[in-house]
C-alpha positions in Angstrom: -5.3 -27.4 3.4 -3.9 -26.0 0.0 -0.4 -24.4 0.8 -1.5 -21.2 -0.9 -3.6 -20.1 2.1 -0.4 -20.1 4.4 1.3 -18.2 1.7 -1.9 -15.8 2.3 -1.2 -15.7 5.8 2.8 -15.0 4.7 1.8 -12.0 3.0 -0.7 -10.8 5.8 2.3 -10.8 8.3 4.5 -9.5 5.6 1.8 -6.9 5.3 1.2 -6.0 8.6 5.0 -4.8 9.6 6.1 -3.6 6.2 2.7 -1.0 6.2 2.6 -0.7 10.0 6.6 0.4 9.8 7.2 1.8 6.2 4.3 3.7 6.0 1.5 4.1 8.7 4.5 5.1 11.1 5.9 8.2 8.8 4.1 10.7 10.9 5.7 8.7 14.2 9.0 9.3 12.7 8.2 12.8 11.5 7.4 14.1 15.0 10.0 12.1 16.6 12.7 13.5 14.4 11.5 16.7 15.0 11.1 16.4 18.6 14.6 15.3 18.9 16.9 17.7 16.6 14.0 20.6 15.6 14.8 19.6 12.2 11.7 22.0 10.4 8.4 19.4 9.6 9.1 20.8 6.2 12.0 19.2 5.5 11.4 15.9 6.9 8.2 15.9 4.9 10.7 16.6 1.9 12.8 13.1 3.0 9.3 11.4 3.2 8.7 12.3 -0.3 12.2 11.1 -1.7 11.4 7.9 0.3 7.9 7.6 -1.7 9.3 9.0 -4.6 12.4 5.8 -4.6 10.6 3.1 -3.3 7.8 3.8 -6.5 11.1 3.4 -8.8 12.5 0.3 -6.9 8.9 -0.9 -7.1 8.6 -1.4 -10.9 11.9 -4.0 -10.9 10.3 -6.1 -8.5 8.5 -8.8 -10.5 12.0 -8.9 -12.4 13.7 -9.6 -9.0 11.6 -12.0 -8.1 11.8 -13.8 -11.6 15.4 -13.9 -11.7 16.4 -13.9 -7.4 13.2 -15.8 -6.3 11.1 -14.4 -3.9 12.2 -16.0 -0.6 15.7 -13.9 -0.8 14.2 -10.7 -2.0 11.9 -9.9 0.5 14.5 -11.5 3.3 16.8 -8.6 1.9 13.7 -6.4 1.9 13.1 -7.2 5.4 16.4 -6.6 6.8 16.2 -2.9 4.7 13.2 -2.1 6.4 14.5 -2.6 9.8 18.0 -1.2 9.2 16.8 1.7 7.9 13.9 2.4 10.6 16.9 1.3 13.5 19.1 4.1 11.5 16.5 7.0 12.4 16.9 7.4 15.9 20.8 7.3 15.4 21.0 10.3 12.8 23.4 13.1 13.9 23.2 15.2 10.4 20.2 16.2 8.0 22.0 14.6 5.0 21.5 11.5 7.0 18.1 10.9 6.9 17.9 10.8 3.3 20.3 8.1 3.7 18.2 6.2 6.0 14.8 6.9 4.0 16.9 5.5 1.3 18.1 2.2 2.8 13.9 2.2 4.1 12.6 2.2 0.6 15.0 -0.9 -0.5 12.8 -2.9 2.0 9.7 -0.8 1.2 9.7 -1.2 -2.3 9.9 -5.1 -2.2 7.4 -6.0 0.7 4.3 -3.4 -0.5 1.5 -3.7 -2.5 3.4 -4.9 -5.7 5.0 -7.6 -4.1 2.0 -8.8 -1.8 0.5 -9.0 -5.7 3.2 -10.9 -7.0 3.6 -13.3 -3.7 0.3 -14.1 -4.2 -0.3 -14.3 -8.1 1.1 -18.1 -8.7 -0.5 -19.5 -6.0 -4.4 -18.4 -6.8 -6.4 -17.6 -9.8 -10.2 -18.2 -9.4 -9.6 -17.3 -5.5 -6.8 -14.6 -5.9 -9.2 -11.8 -5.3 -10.2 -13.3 -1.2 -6.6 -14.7 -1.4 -5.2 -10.5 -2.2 -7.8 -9.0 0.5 -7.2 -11.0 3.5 -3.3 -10.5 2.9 -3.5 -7.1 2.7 -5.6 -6.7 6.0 -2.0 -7.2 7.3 -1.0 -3.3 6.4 -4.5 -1.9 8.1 -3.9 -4.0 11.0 -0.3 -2.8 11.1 -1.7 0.6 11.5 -4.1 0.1 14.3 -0.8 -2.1 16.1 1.9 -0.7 15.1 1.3 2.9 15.2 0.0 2.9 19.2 2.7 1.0 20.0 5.3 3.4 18.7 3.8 5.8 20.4 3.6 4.1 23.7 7.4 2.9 23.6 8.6 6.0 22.4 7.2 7.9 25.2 8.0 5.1 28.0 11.5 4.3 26.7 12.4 6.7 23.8 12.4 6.4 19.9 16.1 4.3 20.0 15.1 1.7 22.3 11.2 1.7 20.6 12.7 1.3 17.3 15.1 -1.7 19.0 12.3 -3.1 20.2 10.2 -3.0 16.8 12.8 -3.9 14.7 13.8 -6.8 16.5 10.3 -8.5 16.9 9.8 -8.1 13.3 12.9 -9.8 12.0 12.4 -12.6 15.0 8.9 -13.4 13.7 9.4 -12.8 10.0 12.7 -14.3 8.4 11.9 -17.7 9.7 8.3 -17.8 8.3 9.8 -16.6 4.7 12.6 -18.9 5.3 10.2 -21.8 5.5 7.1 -20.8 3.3 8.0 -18.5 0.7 8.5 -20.6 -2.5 8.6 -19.9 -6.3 5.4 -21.5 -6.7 2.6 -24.2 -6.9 4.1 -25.8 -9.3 7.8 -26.9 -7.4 5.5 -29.0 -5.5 3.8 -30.5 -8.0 0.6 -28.1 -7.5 -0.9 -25.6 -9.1 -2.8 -22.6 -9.1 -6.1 -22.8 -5.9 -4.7 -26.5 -5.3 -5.4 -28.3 -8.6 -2.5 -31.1 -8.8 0.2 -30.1 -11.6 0.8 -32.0 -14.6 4.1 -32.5 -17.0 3.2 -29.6 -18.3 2.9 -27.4 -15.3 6.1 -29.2 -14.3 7.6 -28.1 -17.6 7.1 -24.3 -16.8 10.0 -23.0 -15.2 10.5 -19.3 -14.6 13.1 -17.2 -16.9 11.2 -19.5 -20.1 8.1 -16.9 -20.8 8.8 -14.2 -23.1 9.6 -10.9 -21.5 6.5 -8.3 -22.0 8.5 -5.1 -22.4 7.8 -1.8 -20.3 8.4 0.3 -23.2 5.2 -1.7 -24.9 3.1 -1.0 -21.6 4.1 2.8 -21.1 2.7 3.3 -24.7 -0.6 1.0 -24.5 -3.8 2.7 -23.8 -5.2 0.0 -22.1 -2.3 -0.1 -19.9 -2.6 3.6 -18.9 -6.3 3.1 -17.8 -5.5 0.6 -15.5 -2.8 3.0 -13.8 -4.0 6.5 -14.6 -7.1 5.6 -12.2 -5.3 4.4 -9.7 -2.4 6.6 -9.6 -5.2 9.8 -9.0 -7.8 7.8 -6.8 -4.3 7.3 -4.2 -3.1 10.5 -4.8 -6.8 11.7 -3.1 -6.6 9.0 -0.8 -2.9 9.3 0.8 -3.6 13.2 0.4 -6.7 12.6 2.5 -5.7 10.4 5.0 -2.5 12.4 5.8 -4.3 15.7 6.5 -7.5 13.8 8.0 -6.9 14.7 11.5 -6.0 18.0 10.5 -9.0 19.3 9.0 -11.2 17.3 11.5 -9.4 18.6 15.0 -11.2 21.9 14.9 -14.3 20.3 13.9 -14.1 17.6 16.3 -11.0 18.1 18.9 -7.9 16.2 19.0 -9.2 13.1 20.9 -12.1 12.7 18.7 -10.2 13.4 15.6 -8.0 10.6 16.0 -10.8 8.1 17.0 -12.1 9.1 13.5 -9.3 8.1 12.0 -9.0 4.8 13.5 -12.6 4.4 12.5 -11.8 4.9 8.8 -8.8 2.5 8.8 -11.4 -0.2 11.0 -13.7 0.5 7.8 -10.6 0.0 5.3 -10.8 -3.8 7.1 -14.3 -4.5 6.8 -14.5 -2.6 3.4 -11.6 -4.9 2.2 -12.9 -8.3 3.6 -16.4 -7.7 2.3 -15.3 -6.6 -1.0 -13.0 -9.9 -1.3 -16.0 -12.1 -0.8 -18.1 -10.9 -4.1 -15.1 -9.4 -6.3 -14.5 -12.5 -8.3 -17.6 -12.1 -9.5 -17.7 -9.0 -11.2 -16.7 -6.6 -13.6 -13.7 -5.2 -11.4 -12.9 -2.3 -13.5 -17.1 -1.1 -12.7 -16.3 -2.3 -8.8 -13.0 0.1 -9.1 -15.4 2.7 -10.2 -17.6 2.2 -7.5 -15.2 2.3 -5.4 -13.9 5.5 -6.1 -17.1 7.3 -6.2 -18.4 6.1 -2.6 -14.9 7.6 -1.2 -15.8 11.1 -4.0 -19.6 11.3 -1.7 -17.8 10.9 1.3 -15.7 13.6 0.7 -18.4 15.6 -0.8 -20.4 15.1 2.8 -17.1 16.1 4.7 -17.5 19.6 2.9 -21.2 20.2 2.6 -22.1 18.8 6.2 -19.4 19.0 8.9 -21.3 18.0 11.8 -19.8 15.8 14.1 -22.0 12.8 13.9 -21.8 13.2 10.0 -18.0 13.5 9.7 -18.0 10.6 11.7 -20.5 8.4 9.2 -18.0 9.9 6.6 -15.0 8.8 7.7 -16.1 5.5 8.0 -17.9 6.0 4.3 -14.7 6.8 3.2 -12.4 4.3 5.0 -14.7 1.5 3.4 -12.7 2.2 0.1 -9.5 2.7 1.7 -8.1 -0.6 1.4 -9.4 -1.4 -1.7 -7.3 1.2 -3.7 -4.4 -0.7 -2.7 -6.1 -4.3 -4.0 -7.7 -3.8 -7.2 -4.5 -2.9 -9.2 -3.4 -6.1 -9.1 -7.2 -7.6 -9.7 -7.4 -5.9 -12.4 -4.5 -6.6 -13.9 -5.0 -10.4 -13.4 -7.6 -10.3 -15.9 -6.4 -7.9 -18.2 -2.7 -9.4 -19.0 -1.8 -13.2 -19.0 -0.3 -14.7 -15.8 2.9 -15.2 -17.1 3.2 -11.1 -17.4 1.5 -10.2 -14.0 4.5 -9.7 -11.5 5.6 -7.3 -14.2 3.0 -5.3 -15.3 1.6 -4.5 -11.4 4.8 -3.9 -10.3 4.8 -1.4 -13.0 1.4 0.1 -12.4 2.1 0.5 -8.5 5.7 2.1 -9.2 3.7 5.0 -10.9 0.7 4.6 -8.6 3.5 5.6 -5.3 5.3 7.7 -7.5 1.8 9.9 -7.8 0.6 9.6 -4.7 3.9 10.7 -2.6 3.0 14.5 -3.9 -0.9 14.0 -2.2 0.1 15.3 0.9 2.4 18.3 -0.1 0.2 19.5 -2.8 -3.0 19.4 -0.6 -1.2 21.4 2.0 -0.3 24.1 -0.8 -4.2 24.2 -1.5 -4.8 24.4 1.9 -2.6 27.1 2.6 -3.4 28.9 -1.0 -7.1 29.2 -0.2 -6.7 29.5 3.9 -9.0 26.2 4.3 -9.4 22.7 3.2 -12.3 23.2 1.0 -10.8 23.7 -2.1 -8.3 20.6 -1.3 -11.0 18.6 -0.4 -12.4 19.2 -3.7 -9.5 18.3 -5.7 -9.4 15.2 -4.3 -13.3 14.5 -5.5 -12.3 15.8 -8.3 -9.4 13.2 -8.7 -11.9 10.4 -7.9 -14.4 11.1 -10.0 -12.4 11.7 -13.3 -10.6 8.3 -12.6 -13.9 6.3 -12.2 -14.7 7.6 -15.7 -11.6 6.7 -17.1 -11.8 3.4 -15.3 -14.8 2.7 -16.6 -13.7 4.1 -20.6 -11.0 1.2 -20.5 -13.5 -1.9 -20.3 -13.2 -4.2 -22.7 -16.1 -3.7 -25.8 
């Protein structure tokens, strides 16, 4: 078996606690903290911002890190980050301390997300990469369904100190040994190359630190560039928006109970939608797929507003969570066939940075729409709104 596929299964695990601790567990950590000191949600929601809002900076230097540090120590450091920060939460005393722990969080955050599941995966596959970057990214929805439940389990059995303990622990027990043994540079340090092909002298030749930097000044003023990551940037800023006020709109519509299953059946979608998606998408035009994309999650919206019956919201949701897990794939796809190889880790760190950087103010500015108007329809239709102008600008930036 090609070594790249346990490099896949690497990346799923890496996935599967980074997401299912450093992002689908926020809301855990938001009630927790408020349960425990009444610290307003406001504020907290303030931290979780600053946490987005640092990660997406750390996130643009990490195709340079893993150029210059190789990837095997930077996600170890990552890892131990994550957890440090996470085992810091339940310890906090003062307010100013949970920006401090947020902060420690995105260190890890920023190297084990999207950007750096992209750039784990980019020397290892080319014709394949697209199967190669859905099934590895299955990790952070199946982090969600785990992870999440089990907070909540251990939290109210044991409290959020020895839950966190618990959590923390199991992750670094199962991952720092897997990176220590898998993660390498590349194909090429034994004697591979890309989907398994056996290197040559000339593959053998190409060490990293000898391609020519691409600099980030050159991207932020290319055109080309900017409809890669415009689109993206507002389809997640829907999406995260969305998915953190989901239950919210849906509990008087639905109930509490039913509310949530809804949301677990949107993130069971994001699985299917993702794994489908990776059979066929190196096949196609991705930027049209992108579009696509963007507007089946726009007409699920749309139903959510014009028909809120249950059964419907329900068809909806799952509409919806179909595209869920794409968002957080097709950067890198894109990019793949837009830039040479030797420029990837760079340019989709780059285009994720801004892509967290926009989405961390979904959730606050739906909730100021929300509260503006005294209902979710108008934020609802921003977010359609967002979707729809970025499939057209998506679709603009294909190549003539």
């Amino acid at each position: 078996m090609f070594f790249g596929w346990k490099i896949v299964f690497l990346a799923f695990v890496i996935a599967f606690f980074a997401f299912g601790t450093g992002f689908y567990s926020l809301g855990i950590y938001l009630v927790a903290l408020n349960a425990r000191h009444g610290w307003p949600i406001a504020f907290i929601s303030v931290a979780i911002t600053v946490y987005y809002v640092l990660g997406a900076s750390l996130t643009a230097f990490v195709g340079d890190a893993f150029e210059r540090f190789g990837p095997r120590r930077v996600v170890s450091v990552a890892v131990g980050a994550l957890g440090l920060g996470v085992l810091a939460l339940p310890q906090l005393e003062r307010p100013w301390q949970l920006f401090v722990a947020f902060g420690v969080m995105a260190v890890g955050w920023a190297a084990t997300s999207g950007a750096a599941i992209n750039a784990l995966l980019a020397p290892w596959f080319d014709r394949k990469r697209g199967l190669a970057v859905s099934i590895a990214m299955n990790g952070a929805a199946a982090g969600g369904m785990v992870i999440v439940p089990l907070w909540a389990a251990l939290i109210a059995a044991h409290g959020f100190a020895w839950a966190a303990l618990v959590l923390v622990s199991g992750m670094l027990v199962i991952l720092l040994p897997l990176i220590a043994r898998y993660l390498h540079r590349g194909p090429e340090v034994m004697g591979l190359r890309p989907d398994g092909a056996v290197a040559g002298p000339a593959d053998q030749a190409r060490r990293p630190g000898t391609i020519p930097v691409l600099p980030r000044r050159e991207l932020l003023t290319s055109g080309r560039f900017w409809t890669i990551s415009a689109p993206f940037a507002l389809g997640l800023l829907a999406q995260v928006g969305f998915i953190t006020h989901q239950v919210a709109y849906l509990t008087p519509r639905l109930g509490a109970e039913q509310a949530a299953l809804a949301l677990s059946l949107t993130t069971l979608a994001a699985i299917i939608g993702r794994l489908v998606t990776g059979v066929f998408i190196d096949r196609v035009d991705r930027r049209l797929a992108t579009a696509a994309n963007l507007a089946v999650q726009a007409v699920a919206v749309v139903a959510m507003i014009r028909w809120p019956s249950p059964s419907l919201l329900y068809v909806a949701c799952a509409l919806f969570g179909l595209g869920v897990g794409n968002m957080t794939t097709f950067p890198g796809l894109v990019v793949q066939v837009e830039y040479p190889k030797e420029h990837f880790g760079r340019v989709v760190s780059l285009v994720v940075a801004i892509n967290q950087f926009t989405f961390a103010f979904g959730p606050g500015l739906l909730g100021v729409i929300r509260d503006w108007s005294g209902s979710y329809t108008a934020a609802l239709a921003v977010c359609v709104g967002c979707e729809v102008v970025a499939a057209l600008v998506i679709v603009m930036g294909r190549r003539r």
